[in-house]
N, C-alpha and C positions, 0 to 999 in steps of 0.2 A: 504494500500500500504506500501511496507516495503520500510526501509531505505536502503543505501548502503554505506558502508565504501569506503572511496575516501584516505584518509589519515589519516597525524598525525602530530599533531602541536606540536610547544613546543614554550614555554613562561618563560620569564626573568623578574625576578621582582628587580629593583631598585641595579643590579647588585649583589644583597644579594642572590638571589638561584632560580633555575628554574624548569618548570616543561617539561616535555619530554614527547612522546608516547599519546599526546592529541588527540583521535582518532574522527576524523570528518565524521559526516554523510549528506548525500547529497540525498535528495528526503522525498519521504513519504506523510504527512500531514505538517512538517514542516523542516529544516536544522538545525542541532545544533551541539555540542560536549558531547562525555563520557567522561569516564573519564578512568584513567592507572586503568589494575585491573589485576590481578594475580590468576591463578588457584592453587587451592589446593590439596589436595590428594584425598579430597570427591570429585572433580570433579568440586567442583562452583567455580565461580570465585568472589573474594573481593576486592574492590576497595583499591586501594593505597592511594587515598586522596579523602578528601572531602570537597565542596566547602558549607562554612558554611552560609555566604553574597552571598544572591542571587545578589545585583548589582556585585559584584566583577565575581564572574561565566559571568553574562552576558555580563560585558564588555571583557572577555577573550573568549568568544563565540564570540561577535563581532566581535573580531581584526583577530582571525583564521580565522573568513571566508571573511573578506576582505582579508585578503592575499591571502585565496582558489581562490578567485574572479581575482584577480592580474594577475593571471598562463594565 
């Protein structure tokens, strides 16, 4: 079953800098977050950041989707 893109979060960290275009998926096997990614001229698309602390990702998965839940 595939996902569906529902939206896009954006996250503030410690008022030092944020992240935007947090694209949230909703369904599937599970709910979670991608990540900002950018096309190229060959067509693929490359991630703008990446989340190197898997706890850091998951608590920033977390908070998006209790907000998503909020709505």
């Amino acid at each position: 079953e595939s996902k569906t893109l529902k939206g896009f979060g954006k996250v503030q960290f410690n008022n030092g800098f944020w992240i935007n275009s947090i694209p949230l998926f909703i369904g599937g096997r599970s709910d979670g977050i991608g990540t900002p990614a950018v096309k190229g001229d060959d067509g693929k698309y490359a991630d703008k950041i990446k989340f190197i602390d898997k706890d850091l990702h998951d608590q920033v998965e977390k908070l998006i989707i209790q907000k998503y839940n909020e709505q």
